[in-house]
VMD Tcl script that draws the C-alpha trace (Angstrom):
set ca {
  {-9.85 -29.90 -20.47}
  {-13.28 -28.38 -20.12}
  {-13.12 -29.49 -16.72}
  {-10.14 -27.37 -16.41}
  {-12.42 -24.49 -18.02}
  {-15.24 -24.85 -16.21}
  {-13.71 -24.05 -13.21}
  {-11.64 -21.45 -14.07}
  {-12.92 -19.29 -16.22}
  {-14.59 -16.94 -13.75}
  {-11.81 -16.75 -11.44}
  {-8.85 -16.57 -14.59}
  {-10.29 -13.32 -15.86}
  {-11.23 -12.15 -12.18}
  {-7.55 -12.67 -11.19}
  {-5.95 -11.53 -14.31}
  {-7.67 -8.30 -13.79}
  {-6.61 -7.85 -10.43}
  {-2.79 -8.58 -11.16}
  {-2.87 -5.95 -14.05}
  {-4.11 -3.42 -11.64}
  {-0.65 -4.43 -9.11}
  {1.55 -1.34 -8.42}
  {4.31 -1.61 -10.62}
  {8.01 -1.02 -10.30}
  {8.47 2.76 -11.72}
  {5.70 3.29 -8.61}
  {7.52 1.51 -5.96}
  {10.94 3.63 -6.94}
  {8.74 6.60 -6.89}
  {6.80 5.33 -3.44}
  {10.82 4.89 -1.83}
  {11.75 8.41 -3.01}
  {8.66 9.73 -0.90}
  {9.78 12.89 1.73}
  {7.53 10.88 4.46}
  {5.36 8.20 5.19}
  {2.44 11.33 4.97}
  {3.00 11.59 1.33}
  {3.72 7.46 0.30}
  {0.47 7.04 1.72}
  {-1.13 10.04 -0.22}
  {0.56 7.94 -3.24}
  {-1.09 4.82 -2.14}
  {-3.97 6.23 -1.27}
  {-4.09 7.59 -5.29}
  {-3.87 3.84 -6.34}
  {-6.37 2.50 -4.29}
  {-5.54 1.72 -1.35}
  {-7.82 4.39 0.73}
  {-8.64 2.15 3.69}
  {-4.81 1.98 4.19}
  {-4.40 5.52 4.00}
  {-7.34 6.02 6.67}
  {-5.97 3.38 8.87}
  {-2.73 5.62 9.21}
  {-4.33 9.07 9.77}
  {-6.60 7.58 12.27}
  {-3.95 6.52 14.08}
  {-0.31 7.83 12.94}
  {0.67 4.32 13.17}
  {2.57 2.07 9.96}
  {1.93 -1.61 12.06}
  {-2.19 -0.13 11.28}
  {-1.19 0.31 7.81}
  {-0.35 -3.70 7.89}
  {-3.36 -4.71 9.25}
  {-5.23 -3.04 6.76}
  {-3.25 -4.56 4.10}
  {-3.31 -8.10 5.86}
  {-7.55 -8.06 6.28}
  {-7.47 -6.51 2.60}
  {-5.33 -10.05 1.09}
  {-7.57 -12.45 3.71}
  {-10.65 -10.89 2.27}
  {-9.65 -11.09 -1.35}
  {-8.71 -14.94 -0.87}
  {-11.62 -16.14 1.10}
  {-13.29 -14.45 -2.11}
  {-10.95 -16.82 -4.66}
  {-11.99 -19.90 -2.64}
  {-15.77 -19.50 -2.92}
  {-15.72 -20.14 -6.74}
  {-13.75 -23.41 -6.37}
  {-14.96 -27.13 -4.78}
  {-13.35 -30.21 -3.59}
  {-9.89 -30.90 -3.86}
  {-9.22 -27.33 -5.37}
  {-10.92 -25.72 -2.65}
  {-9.18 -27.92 -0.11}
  {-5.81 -26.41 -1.99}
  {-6.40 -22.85 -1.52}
  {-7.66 -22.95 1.84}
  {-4.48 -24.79 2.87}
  {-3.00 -21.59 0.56}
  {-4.96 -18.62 2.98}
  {-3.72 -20.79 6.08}
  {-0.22 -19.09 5.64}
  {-1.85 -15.96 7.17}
  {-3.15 -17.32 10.10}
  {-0.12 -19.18 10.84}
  {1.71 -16.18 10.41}
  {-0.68 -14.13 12.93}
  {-0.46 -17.26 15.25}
  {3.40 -16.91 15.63}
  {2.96 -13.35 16.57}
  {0.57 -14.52 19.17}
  {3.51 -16.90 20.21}
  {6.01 -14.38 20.63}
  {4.07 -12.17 22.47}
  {3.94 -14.57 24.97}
  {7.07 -15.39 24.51}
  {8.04 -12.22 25.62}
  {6.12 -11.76 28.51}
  {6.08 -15.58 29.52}
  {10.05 -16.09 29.09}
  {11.64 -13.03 29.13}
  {9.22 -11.30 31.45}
  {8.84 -7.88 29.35}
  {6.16 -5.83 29.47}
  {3.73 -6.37 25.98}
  {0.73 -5.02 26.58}
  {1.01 -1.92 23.97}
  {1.82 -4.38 21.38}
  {-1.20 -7.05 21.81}
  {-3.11 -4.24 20.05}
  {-1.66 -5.08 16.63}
  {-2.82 -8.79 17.00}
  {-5.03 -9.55 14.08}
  {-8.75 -10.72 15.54}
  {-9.35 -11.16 11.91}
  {-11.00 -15.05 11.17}
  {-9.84 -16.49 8.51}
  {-10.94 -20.47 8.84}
  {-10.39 -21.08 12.35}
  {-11.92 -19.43 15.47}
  {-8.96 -19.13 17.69}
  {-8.39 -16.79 21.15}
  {-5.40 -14.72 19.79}
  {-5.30 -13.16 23.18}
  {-5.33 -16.18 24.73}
  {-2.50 -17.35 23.49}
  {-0.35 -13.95 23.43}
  {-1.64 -13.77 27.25}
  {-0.67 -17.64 28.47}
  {0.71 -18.02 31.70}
  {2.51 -21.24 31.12}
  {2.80 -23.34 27.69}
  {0.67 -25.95 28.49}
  {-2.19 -23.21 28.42}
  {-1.26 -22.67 24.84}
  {-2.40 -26.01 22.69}
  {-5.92 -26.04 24.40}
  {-6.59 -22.44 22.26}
  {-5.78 -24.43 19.07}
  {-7.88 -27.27 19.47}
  {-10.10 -28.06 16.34}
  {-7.29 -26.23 14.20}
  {-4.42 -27.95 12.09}
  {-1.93 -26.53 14.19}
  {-2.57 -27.70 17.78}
  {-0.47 -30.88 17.48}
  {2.61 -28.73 15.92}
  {2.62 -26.59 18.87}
  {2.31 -29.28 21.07}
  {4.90 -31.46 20.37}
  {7.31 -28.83 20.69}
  {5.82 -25.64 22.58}
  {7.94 -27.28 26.14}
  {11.24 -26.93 24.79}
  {10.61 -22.96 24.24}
  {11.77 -22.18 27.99}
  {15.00 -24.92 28.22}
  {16.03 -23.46 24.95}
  {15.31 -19.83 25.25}
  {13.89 -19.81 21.97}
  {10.34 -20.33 19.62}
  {12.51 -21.59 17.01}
  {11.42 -25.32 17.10}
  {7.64 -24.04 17.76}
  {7.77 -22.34 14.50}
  {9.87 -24.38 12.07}
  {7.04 -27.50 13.63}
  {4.25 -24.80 12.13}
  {6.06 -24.41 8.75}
  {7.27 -27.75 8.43}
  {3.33 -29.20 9.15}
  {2.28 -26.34 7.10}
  {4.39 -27.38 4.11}
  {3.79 -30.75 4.03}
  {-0.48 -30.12 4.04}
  {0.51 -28.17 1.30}
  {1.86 -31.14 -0.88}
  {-0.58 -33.58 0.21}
  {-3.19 -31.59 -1.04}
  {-1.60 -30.55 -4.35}
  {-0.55 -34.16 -5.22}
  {-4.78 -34.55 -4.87}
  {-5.50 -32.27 -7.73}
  {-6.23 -32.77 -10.77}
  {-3.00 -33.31 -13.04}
  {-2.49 -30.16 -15.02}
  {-3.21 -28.31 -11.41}
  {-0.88 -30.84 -10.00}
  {1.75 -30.05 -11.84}
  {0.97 -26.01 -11.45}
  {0.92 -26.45 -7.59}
  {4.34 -28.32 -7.00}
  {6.31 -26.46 -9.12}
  {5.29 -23.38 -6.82}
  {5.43 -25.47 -3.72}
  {9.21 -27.19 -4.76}
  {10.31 -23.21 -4.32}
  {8.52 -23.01 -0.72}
  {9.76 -26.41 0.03}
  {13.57 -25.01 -0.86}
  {13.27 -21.74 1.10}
  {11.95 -23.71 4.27}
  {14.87 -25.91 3.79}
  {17.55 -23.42 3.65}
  {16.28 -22.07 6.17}
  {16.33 -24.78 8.49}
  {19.84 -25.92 7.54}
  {22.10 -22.26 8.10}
  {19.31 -21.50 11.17}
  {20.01 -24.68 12.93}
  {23.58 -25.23 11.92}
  {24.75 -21.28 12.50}
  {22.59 -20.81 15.60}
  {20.59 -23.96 17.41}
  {24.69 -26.49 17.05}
  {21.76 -29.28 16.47}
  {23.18 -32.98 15.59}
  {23.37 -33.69 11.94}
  {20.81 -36.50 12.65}
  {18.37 -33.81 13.98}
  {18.94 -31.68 10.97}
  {18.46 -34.47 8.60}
  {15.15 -35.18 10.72}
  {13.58 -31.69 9.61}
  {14.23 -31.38 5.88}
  {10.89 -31.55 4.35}
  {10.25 -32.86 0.57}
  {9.39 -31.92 -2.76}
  {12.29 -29.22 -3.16}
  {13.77 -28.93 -6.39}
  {16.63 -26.03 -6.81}
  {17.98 -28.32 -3.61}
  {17.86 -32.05 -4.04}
  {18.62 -34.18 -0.87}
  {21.91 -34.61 -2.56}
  {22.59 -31.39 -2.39}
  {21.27 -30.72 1.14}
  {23.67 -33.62 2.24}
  {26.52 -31.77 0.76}
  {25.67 -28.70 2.19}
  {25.10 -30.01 5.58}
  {28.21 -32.16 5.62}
  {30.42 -28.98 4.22}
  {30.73 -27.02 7.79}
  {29.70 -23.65 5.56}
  {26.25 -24.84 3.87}
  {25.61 -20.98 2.29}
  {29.03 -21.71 0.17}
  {27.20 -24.95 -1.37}
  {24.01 -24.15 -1.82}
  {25.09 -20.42 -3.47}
  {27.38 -22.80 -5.90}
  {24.79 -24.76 -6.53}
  {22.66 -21.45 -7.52}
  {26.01 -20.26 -9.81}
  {25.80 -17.28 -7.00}
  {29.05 -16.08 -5.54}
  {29.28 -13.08 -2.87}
  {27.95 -9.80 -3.30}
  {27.60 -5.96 -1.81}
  {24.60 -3.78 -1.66}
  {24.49 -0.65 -0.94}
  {28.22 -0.73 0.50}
  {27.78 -3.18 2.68}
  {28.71 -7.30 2.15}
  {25.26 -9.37 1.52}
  {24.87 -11.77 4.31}
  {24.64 -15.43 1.74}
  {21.86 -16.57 3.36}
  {20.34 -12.96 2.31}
  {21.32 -13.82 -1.06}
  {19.95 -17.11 -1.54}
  {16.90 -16.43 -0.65}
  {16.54 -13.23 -2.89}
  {17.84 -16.28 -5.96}
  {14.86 -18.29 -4.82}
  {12.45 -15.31 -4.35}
  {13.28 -13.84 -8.00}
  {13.20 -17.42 -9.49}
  {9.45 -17.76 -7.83}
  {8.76 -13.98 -9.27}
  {9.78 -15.91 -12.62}
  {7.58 -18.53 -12.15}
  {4.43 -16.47 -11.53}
  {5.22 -14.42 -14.60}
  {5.62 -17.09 -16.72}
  {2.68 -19.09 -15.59}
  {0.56 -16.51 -16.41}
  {2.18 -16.35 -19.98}
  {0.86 -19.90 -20.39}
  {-1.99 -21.69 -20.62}
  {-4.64 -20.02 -18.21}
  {-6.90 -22.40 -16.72}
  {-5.00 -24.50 -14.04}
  {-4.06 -23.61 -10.08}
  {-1.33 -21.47 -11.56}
  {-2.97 -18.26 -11.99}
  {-4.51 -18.99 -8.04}
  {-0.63 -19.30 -7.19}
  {0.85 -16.58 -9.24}
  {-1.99 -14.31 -7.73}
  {-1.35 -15.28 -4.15}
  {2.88 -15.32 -4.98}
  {2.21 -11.65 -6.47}
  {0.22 -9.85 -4.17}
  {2.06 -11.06 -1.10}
  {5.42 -9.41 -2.90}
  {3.41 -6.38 -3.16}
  {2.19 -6.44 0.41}
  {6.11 -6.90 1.48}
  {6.81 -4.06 -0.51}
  {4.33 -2.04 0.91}
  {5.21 -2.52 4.29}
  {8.85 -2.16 3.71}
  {8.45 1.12 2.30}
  {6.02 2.54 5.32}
  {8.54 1.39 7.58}
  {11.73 2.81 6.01}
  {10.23 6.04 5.50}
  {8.53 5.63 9.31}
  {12.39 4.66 10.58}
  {13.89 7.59 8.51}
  {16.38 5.25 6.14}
  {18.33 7.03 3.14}
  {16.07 6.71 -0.14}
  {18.59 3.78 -0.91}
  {18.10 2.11 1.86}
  {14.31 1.42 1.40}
  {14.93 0.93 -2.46}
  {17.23 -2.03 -1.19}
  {14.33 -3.45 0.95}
  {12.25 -3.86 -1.82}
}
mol new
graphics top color blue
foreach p $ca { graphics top sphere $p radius 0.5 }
foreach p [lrange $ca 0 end-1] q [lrange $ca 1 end] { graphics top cylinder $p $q radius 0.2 }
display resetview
């Protein structure tokens, strides 16, 4: 165990600190109940968060607002990974790679936009993130690709370049980035659990219990998405489940799949039946994720209510913060969009 202490008992108390300073729930109901987005960014600005509030009177823009808030959570991780070596560090860069995946899709449906559906996308390029976080790649170049075969040379030297592809040609035959981006989660997944089943054990264990809850979202996904929408084969279904979930065993998944309404199984499964929010009827999809995103909420809490010096209190940081970013953004957005005060309470 003094291994374990060793290395982290800089970054436990660093972390710690930073979660107790995380905008709590009395603030978000008071953030939702703001008369604009002028005066929930006064609030934020109050709490720390004066770079966002700058970002939005420069420009009158929310999507600025995210930026800020994205290059704020890519600095503060590149930060966590500097006080960690080998296979740890190998962990929580795979961790931070979420961000630039998530950036890279945007690239990708820029040019899907302009590439497929021939729209016009030049005003939104601007909200492309140019920020670096391991790999050096042409954003632009990507989001301004005149056919897909333009698109993997701009990834080369990056994880993701054989993810795209194998499956950036079906994009125009199917009129749809769907198989581009479940190949970047499904890739980005399974790095993830390589490199977790290389820690050390007590990090081991941290890491795939946080992991088994990605790994279940990512499968849910996959199954309503491509049985609801895509009509693919059972075969090809079976073909994209990724391991290491837990709430959904394979046994499960096969039941699901095989059922001809997988939400109905998997909400069973969950001891979830049907609900209304708001006055309207909750989508089940909708409401399985929320299960799995409150039971992942759990598990950061309770992680950090036990004992401090594994990868949990990296993943209950990086699980935390990225809820607060969400709710951040879904606030600025309701208020920019003019919902009812429940409205953006139920996006949080």
């Amino acid at each position: 165990m003094r291994g374990q202490l060793r290395a982290y008992n800089y970054i436990n108390a660093k972390l710690r600190a930073r979660i107790g300073k995380m905008l709590d729930e009395p603030f978000f109901r008071s953030l939702a109940g703001s008369a604009s987005v002028d005066e929930a960014v006064s609030e934020l600005e109050g709490q720390g968060f004066d770079d966002v509030a700058s970002a939005y009177r420069d420009t009158g823009d929310v999507r600025m607002c995210e930026q800020e808030l994205y290059r704020r959570e890519v600095e503060a991780l590149l930060d966590i990974e500097r006080h960690f070596e080998g296979a740890r560090r190998e962990f929580v860069e795979a961790l931070c790679d979420r961000y630039e995946i998530e950036n890279l899709k945007t690239a990708l449906r820029l040019w899907f936009e302009h590439a497929v559906r021939g729209k016009h996308v030049e005003t939104k390029i601007g909200y492309l993130s140019r920020e670096t976080v391991h790999h050096p790649i042409n954003f632009d170049a990507i989001a301004n690709a005149a056919a897909p075969g333009d698109i993997p040379p701009a990834l080369a030297d990056t994880p993701y370049a054989d993810a795209v592809a194998a499956t950036i040609d079906r994009v125009q035959s199917s009129g749809s980035l769907f198989s581009v981006e479940r190949s970047l989660d499904r890739d980005y997944l399974g790095r993830l659990l390589a490199l977790a089943e290389q820690l050390p054990r007590p990090d081991r264990e941290a890491a795939l219990s946080f992991t088994a809850l990605e790994a279940d979202r990512e499968n849910v996904s996959w199954i309503v998405r491509a049985v609801g929408y895509y009509n693919l084969s059972e075969q090809d279904i079976r073909a994209g489940l990724v391991p290491g979930g837990r709430t959904f065993d394979r046994r499960t998944l096969e039941r699901a799949l095989g059922s001809g309404r997988p939400t109905g199984v998997l909400l069973e499964q969950l001891g979830r039946g049907g609900g209304r929010a708001e006055g309207r009827e909750v989508p089940e999809l909708e409401l399985i994720e929320a299960a799995l995103e409150e039971e992942t909420d759990r598990l950061a809490h309770r992680s950090l209510g036990a004992y401090p010096f594994t990868m949990a209190v990296v993943l209950s940081y990086f699980v935390l913060s990225q809820r607060q970013l969400r709710r951040i953004s879904a606030v600025l957005n309701g208020l920019f969009y003019g919902l009812e005060r429940g409205a953006v309470e139920a996006a949080l």
